[in-house]
C-alpha positions as CSV (number, residue, x, y, z in Angstrom):
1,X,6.5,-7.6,-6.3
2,X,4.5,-4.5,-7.4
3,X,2.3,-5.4,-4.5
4,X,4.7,-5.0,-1.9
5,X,6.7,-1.9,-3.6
6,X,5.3,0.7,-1.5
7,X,5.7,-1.8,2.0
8,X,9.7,-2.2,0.8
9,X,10.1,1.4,-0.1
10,X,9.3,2.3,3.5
11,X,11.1,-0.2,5.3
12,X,14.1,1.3,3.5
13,X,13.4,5.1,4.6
14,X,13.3,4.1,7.8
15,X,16.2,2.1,8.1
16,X,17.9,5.9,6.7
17,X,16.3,7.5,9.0
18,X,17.0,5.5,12.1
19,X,20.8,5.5,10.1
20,X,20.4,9.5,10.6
21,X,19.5,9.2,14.1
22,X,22.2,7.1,14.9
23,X,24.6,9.8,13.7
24,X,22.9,12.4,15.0
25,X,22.9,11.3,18.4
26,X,23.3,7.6,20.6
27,X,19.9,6.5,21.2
28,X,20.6,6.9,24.8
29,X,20.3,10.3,24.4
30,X,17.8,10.5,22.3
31,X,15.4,13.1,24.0
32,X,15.4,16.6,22.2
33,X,17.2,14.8,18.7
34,X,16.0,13.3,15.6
35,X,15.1,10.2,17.6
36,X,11.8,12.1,18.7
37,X,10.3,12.3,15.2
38,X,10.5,8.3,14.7
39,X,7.4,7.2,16.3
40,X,5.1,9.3,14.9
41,X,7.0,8.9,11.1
42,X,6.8,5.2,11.9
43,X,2.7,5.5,12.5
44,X,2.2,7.4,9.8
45,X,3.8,5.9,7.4
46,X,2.5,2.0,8.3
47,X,-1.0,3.9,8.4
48,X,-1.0,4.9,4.8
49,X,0.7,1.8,3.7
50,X,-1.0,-0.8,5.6
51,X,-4.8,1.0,5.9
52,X,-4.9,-0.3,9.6
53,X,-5.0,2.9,11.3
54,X,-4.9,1.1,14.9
55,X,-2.1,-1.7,14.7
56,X,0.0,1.3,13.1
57,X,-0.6,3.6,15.7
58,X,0.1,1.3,18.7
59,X,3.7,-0.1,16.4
60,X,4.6,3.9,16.6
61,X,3.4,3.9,20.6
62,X,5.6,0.8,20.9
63,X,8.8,2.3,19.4
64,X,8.4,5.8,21.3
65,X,8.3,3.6,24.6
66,X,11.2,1.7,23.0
67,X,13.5,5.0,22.9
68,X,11.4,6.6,25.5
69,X,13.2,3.3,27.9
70,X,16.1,3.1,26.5
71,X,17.3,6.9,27.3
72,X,16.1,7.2,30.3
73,X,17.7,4.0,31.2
74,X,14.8,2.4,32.6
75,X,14.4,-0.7,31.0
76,X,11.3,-3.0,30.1
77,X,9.7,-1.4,33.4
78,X,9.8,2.4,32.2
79,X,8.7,1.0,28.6
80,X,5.9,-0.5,30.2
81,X,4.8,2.6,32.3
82,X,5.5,5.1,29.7
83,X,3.0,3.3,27.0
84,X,0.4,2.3,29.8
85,X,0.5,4.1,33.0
86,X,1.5,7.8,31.2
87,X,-0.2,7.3,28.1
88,X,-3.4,5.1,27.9
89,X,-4.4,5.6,31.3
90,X,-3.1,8.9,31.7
91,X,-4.9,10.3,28.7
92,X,-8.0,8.3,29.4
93,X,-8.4,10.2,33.0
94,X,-6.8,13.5,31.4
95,X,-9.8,16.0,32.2
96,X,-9.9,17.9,28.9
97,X,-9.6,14.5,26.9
98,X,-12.8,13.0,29.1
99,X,-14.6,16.1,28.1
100,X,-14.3,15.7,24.4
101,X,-14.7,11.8,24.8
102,X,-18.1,12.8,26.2
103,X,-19.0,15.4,23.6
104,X,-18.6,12.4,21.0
105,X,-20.8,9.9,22.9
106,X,-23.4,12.5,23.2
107,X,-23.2,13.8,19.7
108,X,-23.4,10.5,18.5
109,X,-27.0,9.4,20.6
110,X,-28.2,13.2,19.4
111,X,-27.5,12.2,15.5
112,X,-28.8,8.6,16.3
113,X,-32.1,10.6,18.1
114,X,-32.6,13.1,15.0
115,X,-32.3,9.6,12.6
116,X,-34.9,7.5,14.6
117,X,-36.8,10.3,14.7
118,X,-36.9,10.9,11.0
119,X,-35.6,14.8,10.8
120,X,-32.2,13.1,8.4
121,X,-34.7,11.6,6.3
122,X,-37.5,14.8,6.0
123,X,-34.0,17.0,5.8
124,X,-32.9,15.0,2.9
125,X,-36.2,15.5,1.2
126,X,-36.7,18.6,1.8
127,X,-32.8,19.1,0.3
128,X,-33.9,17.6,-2.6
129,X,-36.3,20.0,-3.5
130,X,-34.1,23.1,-3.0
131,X,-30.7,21.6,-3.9
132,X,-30.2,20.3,-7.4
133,X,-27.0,19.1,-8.1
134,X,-23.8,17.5,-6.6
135,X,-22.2,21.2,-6.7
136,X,-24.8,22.6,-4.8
137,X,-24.9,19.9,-2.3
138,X,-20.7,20.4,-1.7
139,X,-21.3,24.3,-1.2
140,X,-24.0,23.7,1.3
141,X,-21.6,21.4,3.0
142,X,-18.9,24.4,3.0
143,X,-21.4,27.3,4.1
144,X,-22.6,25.2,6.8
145,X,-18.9,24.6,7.7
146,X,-18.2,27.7,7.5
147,X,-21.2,29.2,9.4
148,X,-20.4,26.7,12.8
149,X,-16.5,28.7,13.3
150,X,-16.4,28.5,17.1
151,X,-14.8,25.3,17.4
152,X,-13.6,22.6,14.9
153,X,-14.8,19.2,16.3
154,X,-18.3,21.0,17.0
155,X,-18.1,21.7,13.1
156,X,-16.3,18.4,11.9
157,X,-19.5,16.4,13.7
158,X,-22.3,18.7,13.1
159,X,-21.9,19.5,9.5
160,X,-21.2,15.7,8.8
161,X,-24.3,14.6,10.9
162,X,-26.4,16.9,8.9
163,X,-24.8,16.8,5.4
164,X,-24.2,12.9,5.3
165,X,-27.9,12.3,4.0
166,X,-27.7,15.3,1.0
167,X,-24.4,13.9,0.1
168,X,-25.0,10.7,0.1
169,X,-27.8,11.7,-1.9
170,X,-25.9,13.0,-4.7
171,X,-23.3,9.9,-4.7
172,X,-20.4,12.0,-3.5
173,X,-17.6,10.0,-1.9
174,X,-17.7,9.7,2.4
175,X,-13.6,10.5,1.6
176,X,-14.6,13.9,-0.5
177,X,-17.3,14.9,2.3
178,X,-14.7,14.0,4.6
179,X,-12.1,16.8,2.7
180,X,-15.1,19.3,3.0
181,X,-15.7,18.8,6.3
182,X,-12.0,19.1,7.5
183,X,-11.4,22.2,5.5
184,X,-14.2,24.4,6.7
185,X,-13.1,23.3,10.8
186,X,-9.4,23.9,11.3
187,X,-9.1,26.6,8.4
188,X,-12.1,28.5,9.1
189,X,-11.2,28.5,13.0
190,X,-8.3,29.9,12.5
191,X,-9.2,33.4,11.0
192,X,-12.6,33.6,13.4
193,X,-11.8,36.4,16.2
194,X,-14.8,33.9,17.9
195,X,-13.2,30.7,18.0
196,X,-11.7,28.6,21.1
197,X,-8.9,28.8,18.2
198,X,-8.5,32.2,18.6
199,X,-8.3,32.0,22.6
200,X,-5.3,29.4,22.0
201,X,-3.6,31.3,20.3
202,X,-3.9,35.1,22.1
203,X,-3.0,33.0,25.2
204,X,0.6,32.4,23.4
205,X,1.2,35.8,22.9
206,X,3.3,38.1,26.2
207,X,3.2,41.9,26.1
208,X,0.7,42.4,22.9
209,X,-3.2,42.3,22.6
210,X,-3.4,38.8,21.8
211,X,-7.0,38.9,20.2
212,X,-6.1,42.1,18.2
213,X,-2.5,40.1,17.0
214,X,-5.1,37.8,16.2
215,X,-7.1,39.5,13.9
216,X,-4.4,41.1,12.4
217,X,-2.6,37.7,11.4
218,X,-5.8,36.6,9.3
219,X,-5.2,38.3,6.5
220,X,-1.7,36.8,6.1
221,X,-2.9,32.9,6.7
222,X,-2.7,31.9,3.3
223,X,-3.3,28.0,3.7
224,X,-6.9,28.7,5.4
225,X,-7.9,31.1,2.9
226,X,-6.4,29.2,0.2
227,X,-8.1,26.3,1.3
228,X,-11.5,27.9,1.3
229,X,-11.1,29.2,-1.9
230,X,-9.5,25.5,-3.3
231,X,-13.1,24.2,-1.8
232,X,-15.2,26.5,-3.7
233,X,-13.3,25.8,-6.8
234,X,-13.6,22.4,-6.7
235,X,-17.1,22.1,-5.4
236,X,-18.3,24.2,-8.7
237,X,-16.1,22.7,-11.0
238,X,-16.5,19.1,-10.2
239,X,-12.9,18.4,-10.3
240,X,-11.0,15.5,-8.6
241,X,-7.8,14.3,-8.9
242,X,-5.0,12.0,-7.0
243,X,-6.8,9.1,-5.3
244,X,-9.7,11.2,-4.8
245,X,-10.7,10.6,-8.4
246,X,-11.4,6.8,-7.7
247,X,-13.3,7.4,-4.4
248,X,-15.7,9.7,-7.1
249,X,-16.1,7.6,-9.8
250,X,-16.9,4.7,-7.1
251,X,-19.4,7.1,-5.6
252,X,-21.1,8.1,-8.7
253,X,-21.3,4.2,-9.2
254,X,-23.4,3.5,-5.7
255,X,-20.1,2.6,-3.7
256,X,-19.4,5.5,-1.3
257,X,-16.4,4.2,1.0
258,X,-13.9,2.5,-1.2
259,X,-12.9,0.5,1.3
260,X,-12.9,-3.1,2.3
261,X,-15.1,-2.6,5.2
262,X,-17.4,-0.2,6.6
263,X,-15.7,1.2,9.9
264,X,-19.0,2.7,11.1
265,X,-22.5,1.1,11.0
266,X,-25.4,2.0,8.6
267,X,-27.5,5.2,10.1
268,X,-30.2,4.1,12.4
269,X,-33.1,3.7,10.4
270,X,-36.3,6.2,10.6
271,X,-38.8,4.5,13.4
272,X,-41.8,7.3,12.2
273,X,-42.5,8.4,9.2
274,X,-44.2,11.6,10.8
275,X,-40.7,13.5,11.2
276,X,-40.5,16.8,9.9
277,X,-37.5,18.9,8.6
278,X,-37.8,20.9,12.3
279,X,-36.9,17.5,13.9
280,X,-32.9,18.0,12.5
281,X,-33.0,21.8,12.5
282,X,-34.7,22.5,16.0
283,X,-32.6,19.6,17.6
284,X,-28.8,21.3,15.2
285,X,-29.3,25.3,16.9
286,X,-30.3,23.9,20.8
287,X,-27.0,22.1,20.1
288,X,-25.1,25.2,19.0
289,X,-26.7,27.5,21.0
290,X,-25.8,25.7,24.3
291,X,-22.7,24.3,23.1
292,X,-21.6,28.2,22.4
293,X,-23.6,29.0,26.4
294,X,-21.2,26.3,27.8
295,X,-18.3,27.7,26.4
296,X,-18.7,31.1,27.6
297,X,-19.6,30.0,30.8
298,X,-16.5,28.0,31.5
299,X,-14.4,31.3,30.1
300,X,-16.5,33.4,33.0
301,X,-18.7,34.8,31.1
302,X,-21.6,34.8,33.7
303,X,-19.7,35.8,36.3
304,X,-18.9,39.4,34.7
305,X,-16.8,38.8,31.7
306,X,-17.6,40.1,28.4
307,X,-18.1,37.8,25.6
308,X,-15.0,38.2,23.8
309,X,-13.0,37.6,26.8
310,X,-14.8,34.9,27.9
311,X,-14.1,32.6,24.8
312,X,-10.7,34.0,25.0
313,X,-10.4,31.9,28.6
314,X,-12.8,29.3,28.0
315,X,-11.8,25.2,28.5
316,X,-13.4,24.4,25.2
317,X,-13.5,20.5,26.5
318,X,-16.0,21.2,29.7
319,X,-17.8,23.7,27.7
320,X,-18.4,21.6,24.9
321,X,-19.4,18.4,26.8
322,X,-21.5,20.8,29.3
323,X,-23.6,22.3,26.2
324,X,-24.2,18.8,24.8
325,X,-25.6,17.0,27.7
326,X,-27.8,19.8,28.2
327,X,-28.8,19.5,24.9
328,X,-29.2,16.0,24.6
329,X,-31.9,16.7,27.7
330,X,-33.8,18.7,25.8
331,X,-33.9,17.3,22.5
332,X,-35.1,13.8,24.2
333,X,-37.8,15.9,25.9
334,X,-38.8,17.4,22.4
335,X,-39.2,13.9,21.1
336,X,-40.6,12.8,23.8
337,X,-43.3,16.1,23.5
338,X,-43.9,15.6,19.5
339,X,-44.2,11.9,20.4
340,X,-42.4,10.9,17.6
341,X,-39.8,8.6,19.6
342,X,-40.9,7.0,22.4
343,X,-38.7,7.1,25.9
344,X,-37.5,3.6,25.6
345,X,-36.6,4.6,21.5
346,X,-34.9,7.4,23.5
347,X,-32.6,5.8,25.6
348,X,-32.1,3.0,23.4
349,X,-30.4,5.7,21.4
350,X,-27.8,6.8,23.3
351,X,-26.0,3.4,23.6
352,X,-26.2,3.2,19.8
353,X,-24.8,6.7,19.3
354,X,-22.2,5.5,21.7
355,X,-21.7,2.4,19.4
356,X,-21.1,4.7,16.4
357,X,-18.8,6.6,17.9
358,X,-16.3,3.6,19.2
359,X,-14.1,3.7,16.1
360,X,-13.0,7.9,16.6
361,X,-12.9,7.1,20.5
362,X,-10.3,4.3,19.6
363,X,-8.1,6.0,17.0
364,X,-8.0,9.4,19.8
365,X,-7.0,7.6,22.4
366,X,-4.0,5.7,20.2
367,X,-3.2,9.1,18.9
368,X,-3.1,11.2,22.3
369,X,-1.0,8.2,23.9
370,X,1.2,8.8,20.4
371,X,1.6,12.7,21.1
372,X,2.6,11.7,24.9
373,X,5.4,9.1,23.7
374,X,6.5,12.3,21.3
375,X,6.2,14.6,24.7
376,X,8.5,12.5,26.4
377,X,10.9,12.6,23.8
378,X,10.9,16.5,23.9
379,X,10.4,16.8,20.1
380,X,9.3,20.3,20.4
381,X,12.8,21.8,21.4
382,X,14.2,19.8,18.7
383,X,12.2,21.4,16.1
384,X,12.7,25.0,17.8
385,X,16.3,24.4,17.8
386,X,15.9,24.6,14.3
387,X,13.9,27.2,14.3
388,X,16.2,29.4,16.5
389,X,19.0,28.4,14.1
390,X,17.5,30.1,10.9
391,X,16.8,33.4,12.7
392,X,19.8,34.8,11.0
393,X,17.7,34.9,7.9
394,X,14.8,37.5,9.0
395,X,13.6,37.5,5.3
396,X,13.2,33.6,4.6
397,X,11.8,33.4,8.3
398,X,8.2,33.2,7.0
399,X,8.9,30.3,4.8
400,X,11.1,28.7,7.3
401,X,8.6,28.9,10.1
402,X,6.4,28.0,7.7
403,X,7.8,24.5,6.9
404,X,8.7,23.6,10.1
405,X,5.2,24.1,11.5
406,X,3.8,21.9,8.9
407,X,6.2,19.3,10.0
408,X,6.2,19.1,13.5
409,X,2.5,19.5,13.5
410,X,2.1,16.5,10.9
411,X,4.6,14.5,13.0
412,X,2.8,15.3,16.6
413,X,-0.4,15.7,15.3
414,X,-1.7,18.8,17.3
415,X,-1.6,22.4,15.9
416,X,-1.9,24.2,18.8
417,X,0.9,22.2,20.8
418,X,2.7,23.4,17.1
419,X,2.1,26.9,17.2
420,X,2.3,27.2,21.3
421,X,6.5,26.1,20.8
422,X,6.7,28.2,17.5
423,X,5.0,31.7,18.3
424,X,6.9,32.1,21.9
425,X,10.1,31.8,19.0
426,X,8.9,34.3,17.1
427,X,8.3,36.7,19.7
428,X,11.6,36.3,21.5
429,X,12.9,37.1,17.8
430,X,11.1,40.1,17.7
431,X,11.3,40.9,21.2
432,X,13.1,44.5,20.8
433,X,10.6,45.4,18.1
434,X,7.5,44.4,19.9
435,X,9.3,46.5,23.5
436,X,9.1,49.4,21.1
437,X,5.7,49.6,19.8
438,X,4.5,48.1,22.9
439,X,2.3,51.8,24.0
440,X,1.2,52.4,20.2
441,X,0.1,48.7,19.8
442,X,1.0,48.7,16.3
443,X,2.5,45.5,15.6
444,X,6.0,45.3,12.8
445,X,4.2,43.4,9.6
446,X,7.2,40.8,10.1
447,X,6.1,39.9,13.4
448,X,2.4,39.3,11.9
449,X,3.9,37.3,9.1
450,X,6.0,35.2,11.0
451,X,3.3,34.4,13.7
452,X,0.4,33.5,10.5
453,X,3.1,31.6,8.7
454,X,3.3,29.0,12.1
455,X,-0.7,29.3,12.7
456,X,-1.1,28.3,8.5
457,X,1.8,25.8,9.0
458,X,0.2,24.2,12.0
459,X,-3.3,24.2,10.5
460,X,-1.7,22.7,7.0
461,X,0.3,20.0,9.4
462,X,-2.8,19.2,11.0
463,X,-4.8,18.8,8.0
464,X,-2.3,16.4,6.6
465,X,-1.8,14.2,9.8
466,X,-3.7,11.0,10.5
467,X,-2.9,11.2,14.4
468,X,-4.4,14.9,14.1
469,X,-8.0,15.2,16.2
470,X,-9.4,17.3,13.8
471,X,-8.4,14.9,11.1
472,X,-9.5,12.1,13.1
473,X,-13.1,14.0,13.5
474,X,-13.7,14.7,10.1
475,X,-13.5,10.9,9.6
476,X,-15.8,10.2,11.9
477,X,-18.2,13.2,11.1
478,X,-18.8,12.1,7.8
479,X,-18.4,8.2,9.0
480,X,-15.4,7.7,6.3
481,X,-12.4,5.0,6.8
482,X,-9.9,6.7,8.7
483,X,-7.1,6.3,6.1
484,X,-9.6,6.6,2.8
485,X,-9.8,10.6,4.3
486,X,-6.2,11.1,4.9
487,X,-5.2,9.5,1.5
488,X,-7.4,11.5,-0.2
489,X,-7.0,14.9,1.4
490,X,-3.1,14.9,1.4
491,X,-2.8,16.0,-2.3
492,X,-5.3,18.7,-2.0
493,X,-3.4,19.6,0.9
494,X,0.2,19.8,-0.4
495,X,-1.6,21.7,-3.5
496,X,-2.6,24.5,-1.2
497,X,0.6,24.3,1.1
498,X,2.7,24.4,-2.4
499,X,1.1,28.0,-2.9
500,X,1.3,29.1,0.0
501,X,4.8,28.4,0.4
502,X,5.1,30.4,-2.3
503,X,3.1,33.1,-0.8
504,X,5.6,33.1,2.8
505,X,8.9,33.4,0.4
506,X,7.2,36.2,-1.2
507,X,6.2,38.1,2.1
508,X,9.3,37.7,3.7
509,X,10.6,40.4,0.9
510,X,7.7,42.7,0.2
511,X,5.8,43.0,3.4
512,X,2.8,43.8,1.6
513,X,-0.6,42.1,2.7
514,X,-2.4,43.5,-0.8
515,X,0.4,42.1,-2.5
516,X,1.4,39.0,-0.7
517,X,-2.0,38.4,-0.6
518,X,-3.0,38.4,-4.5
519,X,-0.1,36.8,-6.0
520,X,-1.0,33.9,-3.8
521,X,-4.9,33.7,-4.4
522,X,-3.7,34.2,-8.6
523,X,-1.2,31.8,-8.5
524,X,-3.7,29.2,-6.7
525,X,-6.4,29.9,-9.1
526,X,-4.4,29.3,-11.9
527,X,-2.8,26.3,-10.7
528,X,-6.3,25.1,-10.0
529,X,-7.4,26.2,-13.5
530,X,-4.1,24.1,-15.0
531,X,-5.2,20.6,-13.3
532,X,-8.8,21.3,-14.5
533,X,-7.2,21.1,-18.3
534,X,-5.5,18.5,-17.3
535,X,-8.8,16.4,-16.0
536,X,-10.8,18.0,-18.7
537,X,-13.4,15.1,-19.5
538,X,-12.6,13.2,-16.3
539,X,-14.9,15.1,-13.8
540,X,-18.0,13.0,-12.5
541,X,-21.0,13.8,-13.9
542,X,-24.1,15.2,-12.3
């Protein structure tokens, strides 16, 4: 009975919540209601019950073309086109998802390329030397994170490519390098002025400098710095709790997955023994540097932009997938020079690095064909009607905005989609204020607050979701089961979301970024120090 407790407890919420949609609204009209939020609920809750992230993704794909049919009127025919012709095929020739699609297969045969080679393996060795403990090896993890800010899945598959062997190394969990990874991407994007993060969101922004609203909103996003700081913490004091704990104390026994099967193949093996540490390094900044070339250079930067403009109107997808193929040229003709890898090794490679990268392609392309069914059901103006219907309360607006971000965000699993319906809100809120100051460009503190309390809400949804691609990349960049990350990572999250909530009620009074600011890095230390006491004598060892 115990077994099937969690399976039975489910089933029952969502008979109440299919009870609530009912009265809500018929499900014939069911576009722009509480009916939009039941697919991706349904998916995300059979995901963390079941641990089959795919079956419980297409069941939630199913039921969105289910409602998506039946109020639209179109029967079994419009089900059957929603789910297949607009969402799997659709999605699979959308050109911004190709682009990323094509990133991960190349990313994938450059990994594969530096592991044949032997650079992972001289890395790892070389790592050995200079890092000396499983703390050091989960702050090199985070600076590394933290150092590759212009775009999240260029960081969630870099830093896992290059940190797997250190980690692995030091018998830390794939789940906890999977937390590390996903909370130096999304939450270190979000407060760099050079991300394709910060281009999102100035392009939400009418009649204000969107990259200097920008800037100014960093020092209010409390769940991304909260985050960083909860990492850094946790890194040096070898904490773990929730089921994070048992991932560790598997890992520190030789078993790092936890899980009943390995989603992702063993690392191809070393076919020379002559690879040096430059063979990872060399092959890591061409990737950066041209991913970063082929950013700017979709944004116009070569055609007489400057450079901050340009990432502000880059397409992040061409850029990304232009800088990697180039790369992937000039990495195998590296090889190919230190004659380390021979050209049949080479290209031998990239159909493996394809191979390792089947498992993310598969859970993306359930999770955009998700976010479509969620589209169709126009969930966003459901969630900014209640947005619009709390404005009367200026000084809770923070929190508010703050809560519904993180649910709509966790329920579509995209933050920018999140904060592209909520920030538009705001401004139209604020739409006399920001008319007023628009010659001084000095932007009302409430309008900053409001604006970081959607980005912080959308990053904190995001990190939370399993349909979320950053999520989703953070699995496969450190080659973790899917759900192992998400179960693992939700109570950190809610830890840092609890604080921060906190934080949003607090600004919505005092207005104070010094203040706001400090009571919210305080409170998280000390809630941080409080479940160390309470773990005293359960941390894993060195």
């Amino acid at each position: 009975m115990k077994k099937h407790l969690s399976k039975i407890i489910f089933a029952m919420l969502v008979v109440v919540f299919i009870i609530c949609c009912m009265i809500s609204a018929p499900i014939s009209e069911a576009k722009g209601t509480l009916w939009s939020l039941l697919p991706p609920i349904v998916a995300i809750g059979l995901a963390l019950i079941t641990k089959e992230v795919y079956s419980s993704l297409f069941i939630g794909i199913i039921a969105g073309g289910i409602i998506h049919a039946a109020a639209s009127s179109s029967g079994f025919t419009g089900m059957f086109n929603a789910i297949v012709q607009d969402g799997f095929i659709s999605n699979l020739s959308d050109s911004y998802n190709v682009g990323i699609l094509i990133f991960l297969v190349v990313l994938g045969a450059i990994v594969v390329l530096m592991n044949k080679a032997g650079g992972s393996r001289a890395y790892g060795e070389w790592a050995s030397k200079h890092i000396k403990s499983r703390a050091g090896a989960c702050l090199s993890t985070f600076l590394l994170g933290v150092l590759i800010f212009v775009d999240d899945y260029f960081n969630c598959l870099t830093v896992g490519s290059v940190m797997r062997p250190v980690t692995d190394k030091y018998k830390i969990s794939r789940s906890k390098l999977a937390y590390l990874i996903d909370s130096t991407a999304a939450p270190v994007c979000i407060i760099a002025p050079i991300s394709s993060w910060a281009a999102a969101v100035s392009g939400t922004v009418d009649g204000v400098n969107g990259i200097q609203l920008f800037i100014s909103t960093i020092p209010y996003n409390l769940y991304a710095l909260l985050t960083l700081l909860m990492v850094v913490f946790i890194s040096l004091s070898g904490i773990n709790y929730g089921p994070m704990k048992l991932h560790e104390t598997n890992a520190a026994n030789g078993d790092l997955f936890t899980t009943r099967n390995k989603v992702y193949a063993d690392d191809e093996k070393p076919s020379h023994t002559k690879g040096k540490v430059i063979d990872l390094i060399l092959p890591v900044i061409i990737l950066i540097v041209l991913c970063i070339t082929g950013m700017i250079y979709s944004g116009g930067f070569f055609g007489g932009k400057d450079f901050i403009n340009a990432f502000a109107d880059c397409d992040a997808s061409y850029g990304l997938s232009l800088g990697s193929i180039a790369a992937l040229i000039l990495i195998i003709g590296y090889f190919l020079c230190r004659k380390v890898l021979s050209f049949t090794e080479c290209m031998d490679s990239v159909a493996a690095g394809f191979k390792q990268m089947v498992p993310a392609i598969l859970i993306l392309t359930f999770a955009w064909t998700l976010k479509t069914m969620t589209n169709f059901l126009d969930a966003g103006s459901f969630v900014s009607g209640i947005v619009e219907s709390a404005t009367a309360i200026k000084i809770l607006l923070p929190l508010i905005l703050f809560v519904v971000a993180i649910g709509l965000s966790f329920a579509t699993g995209t933050s920018w989609g999140t904060f592209g319906i909520l920030i538009p809100i705001v401004t139209s809120v604020f739409s006399k204020d920001l008319e007023a100051v628009s010659g001084s460009g000095d932007i009302p503190a409430m309008v900053i607050i409001c604006i970081s309390a959607c980005l912080a809400g959308a990053v904190c949804g995001d990190h939370c979701s399993p349909i979320s691609d950053t999520t989703i990349m953070a699995s496969t960049g450190a080659q973790c089961d899917h759900v192992n990350h998400v179960s693992t990572q939700l109570p950190y999250a809610l830890t840092v979301a609890a604080v921060s909530a906190v934080g949003y009620l607090l600004a919505g009074f005092v207005q104070n970024v010094f203040v706001v600011l400090g009571v919210s890095i305080l409170l998280m230390l000390g809630l941080l120090f409080l479940i160390k006491m309470l773990n005293q004598g359960k941390t894993v060892k060195e």
